[in-house]
MARPA-559598 format. One record per residue (C-alpha): residue number from 0; residue in one letter; x, y, z. Coordinates in steps of 0.05 Angstrom, whole numbers, plus 5000, padded with zeros to 4 digits. Layout:
! MARPA-559598
+-----+----+------+------+------+
:   i : aa :    x :    y :    z :
+-----+----+------+------+------+
: NUM :  A :    X :    Y :    Z :
...
+-----+----+------+------+------+
//
This chain:
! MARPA-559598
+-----+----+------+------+------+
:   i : aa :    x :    y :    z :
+-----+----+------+------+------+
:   0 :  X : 4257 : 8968 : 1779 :
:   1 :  X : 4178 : 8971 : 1788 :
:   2 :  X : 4137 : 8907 : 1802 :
:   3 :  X : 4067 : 8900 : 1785 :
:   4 :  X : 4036 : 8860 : 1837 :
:   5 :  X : 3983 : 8812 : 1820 :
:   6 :  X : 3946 : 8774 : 1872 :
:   7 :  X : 3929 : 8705 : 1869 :
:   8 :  X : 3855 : 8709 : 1866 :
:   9 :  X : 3852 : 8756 : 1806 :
:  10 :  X : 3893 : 8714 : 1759 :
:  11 :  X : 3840 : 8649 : 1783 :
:  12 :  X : 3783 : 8708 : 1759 :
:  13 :  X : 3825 : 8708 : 1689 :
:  14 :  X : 3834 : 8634 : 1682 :
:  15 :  X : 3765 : 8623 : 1700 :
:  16 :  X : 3734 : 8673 : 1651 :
:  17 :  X : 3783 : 8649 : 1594 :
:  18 :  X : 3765 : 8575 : 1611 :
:  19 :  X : 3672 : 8595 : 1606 :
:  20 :  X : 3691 : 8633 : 1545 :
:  21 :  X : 3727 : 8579 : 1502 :
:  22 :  X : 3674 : 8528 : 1531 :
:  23 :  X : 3619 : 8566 : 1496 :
:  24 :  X : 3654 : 8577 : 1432 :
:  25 :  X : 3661 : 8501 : 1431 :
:  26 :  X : 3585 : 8493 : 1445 :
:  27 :  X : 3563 : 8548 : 1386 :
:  28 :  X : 3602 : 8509 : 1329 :
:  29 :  X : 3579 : 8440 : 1344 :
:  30 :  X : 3509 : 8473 : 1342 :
:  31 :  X : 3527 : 8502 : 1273 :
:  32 :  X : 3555 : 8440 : 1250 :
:  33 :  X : 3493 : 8400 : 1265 :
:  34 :  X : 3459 : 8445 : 1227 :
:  35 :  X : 3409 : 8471 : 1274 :
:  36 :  X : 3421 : 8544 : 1268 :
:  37 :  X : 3408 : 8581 : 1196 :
:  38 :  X : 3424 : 8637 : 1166 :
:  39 :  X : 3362 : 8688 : 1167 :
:  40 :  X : 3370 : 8689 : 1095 :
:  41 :  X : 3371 : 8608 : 1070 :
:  42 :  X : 3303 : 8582 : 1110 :
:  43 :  X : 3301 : 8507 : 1100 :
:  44 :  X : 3241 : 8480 : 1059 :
:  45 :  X : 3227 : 8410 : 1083 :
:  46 :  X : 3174 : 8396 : 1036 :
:  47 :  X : 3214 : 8397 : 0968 :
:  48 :  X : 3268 : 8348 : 0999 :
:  49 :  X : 3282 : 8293 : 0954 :
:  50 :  X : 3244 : 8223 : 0983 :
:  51 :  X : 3287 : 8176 : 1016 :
:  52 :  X : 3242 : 8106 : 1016 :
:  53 :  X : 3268 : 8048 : 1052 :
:  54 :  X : 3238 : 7980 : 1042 :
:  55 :  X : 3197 : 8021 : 0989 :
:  56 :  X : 3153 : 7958 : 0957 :
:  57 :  X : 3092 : 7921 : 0987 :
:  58 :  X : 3083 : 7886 : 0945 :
:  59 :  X : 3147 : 7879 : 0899 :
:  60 :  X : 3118 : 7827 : 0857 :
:  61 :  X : 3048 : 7816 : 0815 :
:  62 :  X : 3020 : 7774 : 0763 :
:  63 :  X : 3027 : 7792 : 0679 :
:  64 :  X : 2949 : 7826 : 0663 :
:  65 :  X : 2933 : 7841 : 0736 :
:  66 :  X : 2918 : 7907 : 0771 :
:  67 :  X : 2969 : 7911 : 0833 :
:  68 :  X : 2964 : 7953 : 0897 :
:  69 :  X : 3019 : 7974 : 0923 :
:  70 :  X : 3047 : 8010 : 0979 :
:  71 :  X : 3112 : 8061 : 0979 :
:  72 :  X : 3143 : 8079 : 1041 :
:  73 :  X : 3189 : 8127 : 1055 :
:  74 :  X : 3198 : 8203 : 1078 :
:  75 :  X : 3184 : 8280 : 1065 :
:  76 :  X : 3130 : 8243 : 1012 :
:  77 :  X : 3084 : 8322 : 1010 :
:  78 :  X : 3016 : 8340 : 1018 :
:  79 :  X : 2983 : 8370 : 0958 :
:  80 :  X : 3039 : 8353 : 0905 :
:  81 :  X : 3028 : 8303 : 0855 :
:  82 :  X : 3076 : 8248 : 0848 :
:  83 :  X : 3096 : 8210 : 0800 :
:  84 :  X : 3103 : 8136 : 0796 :
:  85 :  X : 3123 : 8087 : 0740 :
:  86 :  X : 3159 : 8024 : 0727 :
:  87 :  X : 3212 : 8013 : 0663 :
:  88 :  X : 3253 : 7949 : 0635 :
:  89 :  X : 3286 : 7949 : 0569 :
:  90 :  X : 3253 : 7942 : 0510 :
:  91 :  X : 3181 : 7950 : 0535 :
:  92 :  X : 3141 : 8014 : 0541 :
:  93 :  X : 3131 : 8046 : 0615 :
:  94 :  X : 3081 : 8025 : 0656 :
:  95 :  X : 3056 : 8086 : 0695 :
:  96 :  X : 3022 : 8079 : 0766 :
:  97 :  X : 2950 : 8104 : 0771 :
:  98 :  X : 2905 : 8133 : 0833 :
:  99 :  X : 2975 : 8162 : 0866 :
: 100 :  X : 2955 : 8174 : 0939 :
: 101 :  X : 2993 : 8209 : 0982 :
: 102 :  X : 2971 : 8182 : 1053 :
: 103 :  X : 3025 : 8213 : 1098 :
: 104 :  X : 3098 : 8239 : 1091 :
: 105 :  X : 3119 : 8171 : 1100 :
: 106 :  X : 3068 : 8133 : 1051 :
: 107 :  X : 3047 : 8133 : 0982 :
: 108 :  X : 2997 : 8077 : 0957 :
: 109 :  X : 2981 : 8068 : 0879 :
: 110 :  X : 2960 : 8007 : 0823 :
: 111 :  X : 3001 : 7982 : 0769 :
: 112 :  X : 2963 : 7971 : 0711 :
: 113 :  X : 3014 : 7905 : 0694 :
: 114 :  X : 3018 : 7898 : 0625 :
: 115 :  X : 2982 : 7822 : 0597 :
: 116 :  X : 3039 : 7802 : 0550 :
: 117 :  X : 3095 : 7743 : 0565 :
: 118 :  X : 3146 : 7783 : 0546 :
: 119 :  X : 3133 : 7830 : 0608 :
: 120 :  X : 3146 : 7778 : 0660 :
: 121 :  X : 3214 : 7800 : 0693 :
: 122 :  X : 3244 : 7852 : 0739 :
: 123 :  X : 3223 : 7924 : 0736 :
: 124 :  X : 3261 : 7993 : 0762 :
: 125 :  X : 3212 : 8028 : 0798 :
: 126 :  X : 3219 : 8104 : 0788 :
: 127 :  X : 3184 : 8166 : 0822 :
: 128 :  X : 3175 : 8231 : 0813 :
: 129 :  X : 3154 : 8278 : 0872 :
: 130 :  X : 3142 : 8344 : 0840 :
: 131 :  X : 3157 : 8369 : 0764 :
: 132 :  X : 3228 : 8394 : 0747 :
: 133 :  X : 3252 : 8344 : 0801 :
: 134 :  X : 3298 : 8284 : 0779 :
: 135 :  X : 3267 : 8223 : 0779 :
: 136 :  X : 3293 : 8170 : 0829 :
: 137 :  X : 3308 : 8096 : 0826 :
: 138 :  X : 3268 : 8067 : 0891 :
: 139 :  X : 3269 : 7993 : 0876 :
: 140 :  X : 3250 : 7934 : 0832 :
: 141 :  X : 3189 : 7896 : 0820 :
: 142 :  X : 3184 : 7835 : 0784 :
: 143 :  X : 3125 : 7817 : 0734 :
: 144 :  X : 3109 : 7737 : 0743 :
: 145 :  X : 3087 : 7697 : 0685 :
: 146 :  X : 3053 : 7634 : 0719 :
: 147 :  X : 3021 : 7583 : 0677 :
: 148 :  X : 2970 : 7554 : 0713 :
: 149 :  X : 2966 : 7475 : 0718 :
: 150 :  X : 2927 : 7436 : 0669 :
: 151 :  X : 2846 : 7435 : 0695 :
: 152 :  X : 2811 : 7380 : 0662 :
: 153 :  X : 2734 : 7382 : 0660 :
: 154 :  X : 2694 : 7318 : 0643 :
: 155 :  X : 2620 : 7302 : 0626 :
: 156 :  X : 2629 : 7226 : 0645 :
: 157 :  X : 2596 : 7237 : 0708 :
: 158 :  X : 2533 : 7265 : 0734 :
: 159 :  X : 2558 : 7331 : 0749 :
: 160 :  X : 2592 : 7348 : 0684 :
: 161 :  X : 2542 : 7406 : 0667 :
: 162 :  X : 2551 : 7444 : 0741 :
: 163 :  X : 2557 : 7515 : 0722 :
: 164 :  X : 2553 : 7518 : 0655 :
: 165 :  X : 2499 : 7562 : 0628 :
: 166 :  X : 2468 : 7551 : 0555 :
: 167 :  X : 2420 : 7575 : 0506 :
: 168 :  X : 2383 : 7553 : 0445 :
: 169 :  X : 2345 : 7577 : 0380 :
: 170 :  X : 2313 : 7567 : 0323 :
: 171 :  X : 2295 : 7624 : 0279 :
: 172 :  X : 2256 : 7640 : 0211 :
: 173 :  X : 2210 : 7603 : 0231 :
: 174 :  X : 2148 : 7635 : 0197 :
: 175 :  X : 2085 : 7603 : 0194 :
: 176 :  X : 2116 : 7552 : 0186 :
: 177 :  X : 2080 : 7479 : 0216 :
: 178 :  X : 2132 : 7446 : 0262 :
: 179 :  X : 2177 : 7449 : 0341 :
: 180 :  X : 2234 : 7462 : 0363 :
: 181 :  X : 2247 : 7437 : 0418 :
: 182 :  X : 2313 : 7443 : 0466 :
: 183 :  X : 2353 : 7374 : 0489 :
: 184 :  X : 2386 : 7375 : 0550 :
: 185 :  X : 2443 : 7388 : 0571 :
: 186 :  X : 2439 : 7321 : 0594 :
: 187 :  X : 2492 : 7264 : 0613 :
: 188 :  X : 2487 : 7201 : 0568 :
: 189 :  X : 2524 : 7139 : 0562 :
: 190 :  X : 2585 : 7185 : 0605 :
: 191 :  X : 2574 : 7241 : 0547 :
: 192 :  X : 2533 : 7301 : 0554 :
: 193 :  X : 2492 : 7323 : 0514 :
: 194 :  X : 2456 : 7389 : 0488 :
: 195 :  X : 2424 : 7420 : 0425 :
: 196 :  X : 2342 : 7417 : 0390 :
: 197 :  X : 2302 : 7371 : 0364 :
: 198 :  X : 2265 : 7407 : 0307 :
: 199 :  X : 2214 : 7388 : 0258 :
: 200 :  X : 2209 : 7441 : 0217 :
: 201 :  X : 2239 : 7445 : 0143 :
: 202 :  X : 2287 : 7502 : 0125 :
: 203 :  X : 2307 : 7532 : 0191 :
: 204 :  X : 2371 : 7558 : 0225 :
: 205 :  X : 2386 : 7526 : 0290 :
: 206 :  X : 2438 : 7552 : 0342 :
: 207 :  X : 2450 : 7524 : 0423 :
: 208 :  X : 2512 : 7545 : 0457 :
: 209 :  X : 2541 : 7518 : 0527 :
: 210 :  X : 2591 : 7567 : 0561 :
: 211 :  X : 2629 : 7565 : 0631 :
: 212 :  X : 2683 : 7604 : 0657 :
: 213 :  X : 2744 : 7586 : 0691 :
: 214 :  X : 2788 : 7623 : 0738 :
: 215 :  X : 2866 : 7598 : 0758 :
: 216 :  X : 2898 : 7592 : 0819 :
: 217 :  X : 2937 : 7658 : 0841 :
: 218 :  X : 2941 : 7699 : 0779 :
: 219 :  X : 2964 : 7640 : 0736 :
: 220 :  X : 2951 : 7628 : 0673 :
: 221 :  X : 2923 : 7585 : 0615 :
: 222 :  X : 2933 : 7601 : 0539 :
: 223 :  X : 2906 : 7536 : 0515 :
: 224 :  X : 2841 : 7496 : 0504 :
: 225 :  X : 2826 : 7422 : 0487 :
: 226 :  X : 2760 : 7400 : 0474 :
: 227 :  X : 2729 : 7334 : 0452 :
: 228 :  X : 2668 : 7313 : 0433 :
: 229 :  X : 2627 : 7301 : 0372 :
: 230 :  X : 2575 : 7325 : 0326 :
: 231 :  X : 2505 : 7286 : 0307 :
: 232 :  X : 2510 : 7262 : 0231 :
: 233 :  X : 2472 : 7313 : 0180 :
: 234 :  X : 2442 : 7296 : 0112 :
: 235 :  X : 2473 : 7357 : 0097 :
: 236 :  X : 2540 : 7369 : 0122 :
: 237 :  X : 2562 : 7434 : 0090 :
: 238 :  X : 2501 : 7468 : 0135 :
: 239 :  X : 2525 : 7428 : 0199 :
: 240 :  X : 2574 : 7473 : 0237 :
: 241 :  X : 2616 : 7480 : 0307 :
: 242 :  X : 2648 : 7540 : 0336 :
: 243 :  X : 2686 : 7558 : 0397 :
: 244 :  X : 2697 : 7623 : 0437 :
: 245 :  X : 2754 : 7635 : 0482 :
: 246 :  X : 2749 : 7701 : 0529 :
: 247 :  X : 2699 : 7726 : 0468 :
: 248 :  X : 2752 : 7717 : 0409 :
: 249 :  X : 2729 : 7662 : 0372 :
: 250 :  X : 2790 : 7600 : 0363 :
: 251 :  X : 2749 : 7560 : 0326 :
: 252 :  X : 2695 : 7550 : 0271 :
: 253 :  X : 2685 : 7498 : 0216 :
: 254 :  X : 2629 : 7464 : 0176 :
: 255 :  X : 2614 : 7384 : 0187 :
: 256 :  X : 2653 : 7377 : 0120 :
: 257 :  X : 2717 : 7383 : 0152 :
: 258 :  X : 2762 : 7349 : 0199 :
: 259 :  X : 2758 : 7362 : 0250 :
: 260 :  X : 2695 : 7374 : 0268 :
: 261 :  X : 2665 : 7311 : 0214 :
: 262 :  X : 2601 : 7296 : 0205 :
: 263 :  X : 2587 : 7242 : 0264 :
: 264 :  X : 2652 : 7230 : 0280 :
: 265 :  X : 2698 : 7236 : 0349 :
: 266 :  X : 2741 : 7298 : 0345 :
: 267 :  X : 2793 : 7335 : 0389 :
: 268 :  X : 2807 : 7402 : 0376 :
: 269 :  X : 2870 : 7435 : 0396 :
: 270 :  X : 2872 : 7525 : 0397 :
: 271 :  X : 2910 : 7570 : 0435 :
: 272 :  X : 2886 : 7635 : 0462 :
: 273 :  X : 2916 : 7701 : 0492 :
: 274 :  X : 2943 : 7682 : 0563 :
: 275 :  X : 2889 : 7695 : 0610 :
: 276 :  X : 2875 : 7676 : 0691 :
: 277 :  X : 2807 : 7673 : 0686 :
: 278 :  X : 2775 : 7637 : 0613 :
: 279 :  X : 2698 : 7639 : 0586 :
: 280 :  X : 2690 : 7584 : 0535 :
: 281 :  X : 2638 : 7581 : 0494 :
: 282 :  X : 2621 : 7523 : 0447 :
: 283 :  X : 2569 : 7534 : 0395 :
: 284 :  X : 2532 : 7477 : 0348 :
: 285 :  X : 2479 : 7491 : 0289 :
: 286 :  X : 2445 : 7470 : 0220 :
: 287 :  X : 2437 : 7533 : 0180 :
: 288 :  X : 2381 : 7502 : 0148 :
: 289 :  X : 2342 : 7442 : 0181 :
: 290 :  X : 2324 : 7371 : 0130 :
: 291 :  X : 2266 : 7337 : 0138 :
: 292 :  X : 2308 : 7273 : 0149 :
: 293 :  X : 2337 : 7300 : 0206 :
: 294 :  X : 2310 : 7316 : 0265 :
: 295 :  X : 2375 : 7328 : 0319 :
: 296 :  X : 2420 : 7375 : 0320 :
: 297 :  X : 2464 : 7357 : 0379 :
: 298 :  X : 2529 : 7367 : 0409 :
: 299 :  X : 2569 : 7303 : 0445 :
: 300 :  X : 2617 : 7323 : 0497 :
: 301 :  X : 2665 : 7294 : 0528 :
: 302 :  X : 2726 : 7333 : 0561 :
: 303 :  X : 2756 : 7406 : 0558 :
: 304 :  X : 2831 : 7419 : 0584 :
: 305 :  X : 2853 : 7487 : 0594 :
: 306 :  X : 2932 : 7478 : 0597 :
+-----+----+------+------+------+
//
């Protein structure tokens, strides 16, 4: 019977070499698994990984009609590519981000053009788009506020009812005509104001307008107007008008024949206007054609309320 003699110290050489060899086996697959060594023939592209933002929205929220800056964090946001960005709710058409900056990988900054109508106010998904032919992803919400602004009531009982306002008066055709026209006010009488012309000539138009605007607290807004006041008495009340602007669009316009405005007498007027957070009114008096037995053409007022 033959023996093979092994010594001691060469089977501790075997164990030892087994032992380094199935540590660094160990070692290469957790390297592999963690994803740090490729294949030569799959490089990774980092730039067309899909953005992952987290706490995307600063700011989430913005008033109806307003342009909103906003800032999109996130990451692997690329140089040179232009994203997309847009918001979408049911029933409403999208409202697509404009100047798109991308400021690092991790920030994106852009305006929402927020649509001016009520019926926008709500939550919003906010979408984006980093490059074309890439699906669009769901990032957050932002929510449209619809604010109405508290009532603002402006009087000319007191001596600073015409701060701010600007106005304007004219008479034209006059011709060689022999006669004035000359501007009253805008004054404060008996807690009214005043403001129109004193004219002596026969057979002219006269026109003075007041106008002021008015801005709302923090995007709010108003969508209504309340004025009252009065018109001076005209022998000839079909040629005696009153008009109002609101933001340009005229709300109102009648002839001293009706009610309101009447020929003399106190009158409130009520009109509504597109919702806006910042309102130019414009209030407008005239003859189209003066009378010798009258002389002034003026407008009485006493409050507006924007509500």
């Amino acid at each position: 019977m033959v023996f093979r003699h092994f010594s001691t110290g060469g089977l501790l050489k075997i164990r030892r070499s087994a032992l380094s060899g199935s540590i660094a086996l160990l070692l290469i697959a957790a390297i592999i698994s963690a994803g740090c060594l490729t294949s030569p023939g799959t490089p990774q592209d980092i730039t067309r990984q899909s953005p992952a933002p987290s706490s995307p929205l600063s700011p989430s929220t913005g008033p109806v009609g307003s342009l909103v800056p906003v800032s999109i964090t996130g990451t692997n946001f690329s140089y040179g590519v232009s994203p997309s960005v847009w918001l979408e709710k049911p029933g409403e058409a999208a409202v697509h981000a404009q100047d798109i900056v991308v400021v690092s990988p991790a920030l994106i900054q852009c305006v929402f053009p927020l649509p001016a109508a009520s019926s926008s106010a709500g939550q919003w998904d906010v979408f984006i788009r980093t490059t074309e032919g890439v699906s669009a992803q769901k990032i957050g919400i932002f929510t449209i506020l619809d604010e109405r602004a508290p009532p603002l009531a402006w009087n000319w009982s007191n001596e600073n009812g015409w701060d701010g306002w600007q106005h304007t008066y004219v008479c034209s055709n006059t011709g060689t005509r022999t006669g004035s026209c000359l501007e009253h006010g805008p004054v404060i009488v008996s807690g009214h104001g005043e403001y129109g012309s004193i004219v002596t000539y026969d057979r002219i138009s006269t026109r003075s307008s007041v106008s002021k605007t008015f801005t709302a607290p923090g995007g709010a807004r108003w969508s209504s107007v309340t004025f009252r006041g009065a018109l001076s008495p005209s022998s000839v009340p079909r040629l005696r008008w009153l008009s109002m602007d609101a933001n340009g669009v005229n709300v109102f316009s009648a002839n001293a024949t009706m009610s309101p405005p009447g020929n003399g007498q106190p009158f409130t007027i009520v009109r509504s206007f597109p919702p806006a957070n910042s309102v130019t009114i414009q209030i407008s008096g005239g003859q189209d054609l003066t009378v010798r037995d009258t002389s002034q053409y003026i407008l009485l007022f006493d409050s507006l309320t924007l509500s």
